[in-house]
C-alpha positions as CSV (number, residue, x, y, z in Angstrom):
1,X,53.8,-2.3,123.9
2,X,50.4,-0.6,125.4
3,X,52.1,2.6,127.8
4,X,49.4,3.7,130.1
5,X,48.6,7.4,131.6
6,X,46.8,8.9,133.6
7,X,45.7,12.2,133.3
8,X,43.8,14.7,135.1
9,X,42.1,18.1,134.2
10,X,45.2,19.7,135.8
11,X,47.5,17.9,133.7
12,X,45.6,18.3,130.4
13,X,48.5,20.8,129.3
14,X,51.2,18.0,129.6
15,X,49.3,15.5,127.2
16,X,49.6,16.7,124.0
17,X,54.0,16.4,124.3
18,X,53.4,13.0,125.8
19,X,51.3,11.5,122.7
20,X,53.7,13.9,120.4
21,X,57.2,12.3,121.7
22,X,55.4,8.5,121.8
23,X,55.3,8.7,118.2
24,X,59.6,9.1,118.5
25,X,59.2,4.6,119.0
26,X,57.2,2.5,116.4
27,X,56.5,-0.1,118.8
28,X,55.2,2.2,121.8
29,X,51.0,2.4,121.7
30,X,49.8,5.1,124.0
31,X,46.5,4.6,126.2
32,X,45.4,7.5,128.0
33,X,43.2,7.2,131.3
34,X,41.7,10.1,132.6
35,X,40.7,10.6,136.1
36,X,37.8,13.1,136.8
37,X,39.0,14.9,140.1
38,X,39.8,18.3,139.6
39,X,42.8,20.2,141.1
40,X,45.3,22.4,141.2
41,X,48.0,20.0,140.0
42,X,50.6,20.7,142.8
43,X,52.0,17.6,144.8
44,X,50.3,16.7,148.2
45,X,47.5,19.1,147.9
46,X,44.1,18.2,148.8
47,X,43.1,16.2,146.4
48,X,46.6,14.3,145.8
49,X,45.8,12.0,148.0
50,X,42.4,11.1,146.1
51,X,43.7,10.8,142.7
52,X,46.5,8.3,144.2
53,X,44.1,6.3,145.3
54,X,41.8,6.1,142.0
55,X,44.6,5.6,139.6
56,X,45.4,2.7,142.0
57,X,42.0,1.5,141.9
58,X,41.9,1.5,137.7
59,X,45.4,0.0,137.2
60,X,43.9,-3.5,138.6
61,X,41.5,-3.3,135.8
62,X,44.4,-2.5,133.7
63,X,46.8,-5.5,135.3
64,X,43.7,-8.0,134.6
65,X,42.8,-6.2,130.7
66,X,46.5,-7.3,130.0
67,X,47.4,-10.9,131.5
68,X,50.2,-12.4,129.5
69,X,51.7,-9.0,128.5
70,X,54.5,-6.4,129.5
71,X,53.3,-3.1,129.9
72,X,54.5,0.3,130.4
73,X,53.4,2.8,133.0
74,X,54.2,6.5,133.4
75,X,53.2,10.2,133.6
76,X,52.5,12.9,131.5
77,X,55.5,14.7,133.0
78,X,57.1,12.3,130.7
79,X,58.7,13.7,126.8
80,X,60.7,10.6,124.9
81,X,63.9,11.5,123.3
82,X,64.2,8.7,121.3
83,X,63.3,4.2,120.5
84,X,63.4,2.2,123.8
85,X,60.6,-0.4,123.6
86,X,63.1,-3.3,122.4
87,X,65.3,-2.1,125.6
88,X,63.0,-2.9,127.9
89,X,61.9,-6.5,126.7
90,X,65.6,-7.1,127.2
91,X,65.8,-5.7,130.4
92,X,62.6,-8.5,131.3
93,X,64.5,-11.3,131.3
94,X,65.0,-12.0,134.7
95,X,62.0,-9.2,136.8
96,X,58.2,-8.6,137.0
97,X,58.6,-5.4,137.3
98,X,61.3,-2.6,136.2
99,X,61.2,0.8,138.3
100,X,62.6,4.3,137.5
101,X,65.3,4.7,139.5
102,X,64.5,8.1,141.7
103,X,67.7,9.3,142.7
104,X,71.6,8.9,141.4
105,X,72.1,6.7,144.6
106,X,69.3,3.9,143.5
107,X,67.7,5.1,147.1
108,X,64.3,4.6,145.8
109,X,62.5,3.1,142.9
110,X,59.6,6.1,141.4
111,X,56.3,3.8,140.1
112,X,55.7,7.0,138.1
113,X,57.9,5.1,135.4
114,X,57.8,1.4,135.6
115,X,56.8,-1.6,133.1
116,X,54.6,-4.5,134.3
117,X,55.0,-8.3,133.3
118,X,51.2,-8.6,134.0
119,X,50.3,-11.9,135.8
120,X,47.5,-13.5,138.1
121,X,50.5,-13.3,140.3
122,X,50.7,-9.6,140.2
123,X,46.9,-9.0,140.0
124,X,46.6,-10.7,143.1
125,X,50.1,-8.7,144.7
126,X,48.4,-5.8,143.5
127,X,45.0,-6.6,145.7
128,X,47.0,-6.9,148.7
129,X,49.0,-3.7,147.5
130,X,45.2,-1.9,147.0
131,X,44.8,-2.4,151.0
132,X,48.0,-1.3,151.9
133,X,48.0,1.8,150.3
134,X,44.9,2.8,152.5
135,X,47.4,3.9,154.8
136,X,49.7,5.7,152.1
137,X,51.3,8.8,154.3
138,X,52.1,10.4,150.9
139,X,55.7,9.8,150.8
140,X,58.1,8.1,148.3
141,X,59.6,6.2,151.0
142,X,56.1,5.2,152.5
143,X,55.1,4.1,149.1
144,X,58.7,2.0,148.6
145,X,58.2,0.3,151.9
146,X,54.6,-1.1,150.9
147,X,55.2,-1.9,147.4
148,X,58.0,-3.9,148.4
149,X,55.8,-5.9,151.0
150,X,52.5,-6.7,148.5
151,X,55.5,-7.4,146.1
152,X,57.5,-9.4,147.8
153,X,57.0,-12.4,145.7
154,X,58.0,-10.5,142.5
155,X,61.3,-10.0,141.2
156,X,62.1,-6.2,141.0
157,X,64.6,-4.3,139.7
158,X,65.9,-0.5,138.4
159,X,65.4,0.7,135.3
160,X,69.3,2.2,133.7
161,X,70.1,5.7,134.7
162,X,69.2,6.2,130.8
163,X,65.5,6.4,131.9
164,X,65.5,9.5,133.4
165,X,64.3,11.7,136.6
166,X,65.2,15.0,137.4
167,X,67.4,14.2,140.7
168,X,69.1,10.8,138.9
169,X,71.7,12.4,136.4
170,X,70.4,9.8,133.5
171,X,69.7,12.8,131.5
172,X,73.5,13.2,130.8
173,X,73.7,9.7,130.1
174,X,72.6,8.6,127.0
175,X,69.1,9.4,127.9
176,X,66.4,7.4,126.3
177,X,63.0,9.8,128.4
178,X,63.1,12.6,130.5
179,X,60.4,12.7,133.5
180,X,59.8,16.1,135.0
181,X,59.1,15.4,138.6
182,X,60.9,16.4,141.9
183,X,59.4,20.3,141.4
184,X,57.6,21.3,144.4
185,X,54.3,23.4,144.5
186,X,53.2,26.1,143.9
187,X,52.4,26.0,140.3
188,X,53.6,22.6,139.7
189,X,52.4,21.9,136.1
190,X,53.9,25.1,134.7
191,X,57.3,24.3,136.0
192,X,56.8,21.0,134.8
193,X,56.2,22.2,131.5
194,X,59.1,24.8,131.4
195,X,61.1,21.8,132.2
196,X,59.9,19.5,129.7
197,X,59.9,22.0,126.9
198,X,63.2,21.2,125.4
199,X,62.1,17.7,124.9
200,X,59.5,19.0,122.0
């Protein structure tokens, strides 16, 4: 399975653990993407807002590159602890897509880590999704609220707590990744990598 990310200059310290723990499942192919934009890595700066909107642009290209496949999606806040591919094709049997679940209570589901059943279908739920996001306030919740409405004729679910966040306790529960997010500016990436350095 193809598992894209995208990565900017700020998080070209976070790669290298990425493409090292990838290697931890046979079956996972890494594709990195980078985006040009330069800043200073920290959530909701000036620039945030920018590199949302062109990693949204590219994955249409990526959605139509890969019609008739399921595809992986995620960070480079991300370290792998051990083989999940086979997992997630199970988990596909009934949904379109499969979201990270953000928090212990299933409040919200985090795109950051999600796998795509990539059809004309979701191409063209993703165009709709394109214009929405023009009006993206920045938030998780904001971003819920208008996937779930270009989405609306996909089936989406949670991934297991096993796929895990920071906030969602999956790391003490038979954890499968670990993603570093939920740590606030300033200095962003280092904390990030502080956090993710256990995972090596």
């Amino acid at each position: 399975m193809k598992i894209y990310t995208m990565v900017s200059p700020s998080h070209e310290p976070l790669l290298d653990g990425w493409l090292k723990t990838s290697n931890r499942d046979p079956l996972f192919k890494p594709v990195v993407d980078r985006c040009p934009i330069a800043s200073d890595g920290d959530y909701m700066n000036a620039q945030w807002n920018e590199i949302s909107i062109y990693g949204t642009n590219l994955f249409l290209k990526t959605i139509k590159d890969n019609i008739g496949s399921i595809i992986g999606v995620c960070g480079v806040d991300v370290r792998f602890i051990r083989p999940f591919i086979h997992d997630v094709y199970d988990l596909f049997s009934d949904h379109d897509v499969l979201f990270q679940r953000e928090r212990a209570d299933d409040s919200f589901m985090n795109p950051d880590v999600s796998f795509w059943r990539c059809t004309e279908k979701l191409y063209l739920a993703w165009v709709e999704y394109i214009e929405l996001f023009k009006s993206f306030d920045g938030t998780l919740s904001h971003q819920n609220e208008l996937m779930k409405k270009a989405f609306r004729e996909l089936k989406l679910g949670l991934l297991p707590h096993r796929y895990a966040s920071t906030d969602n306790g999956g790391i003490n529960n038979d954890p499968v990744l670990f993603h570093a997010n939920c740590l606030p500016p300033p200095d962003s990436v280092r904390k990030k990598l502080e956090s993710l350095a256990r995972f090596s």
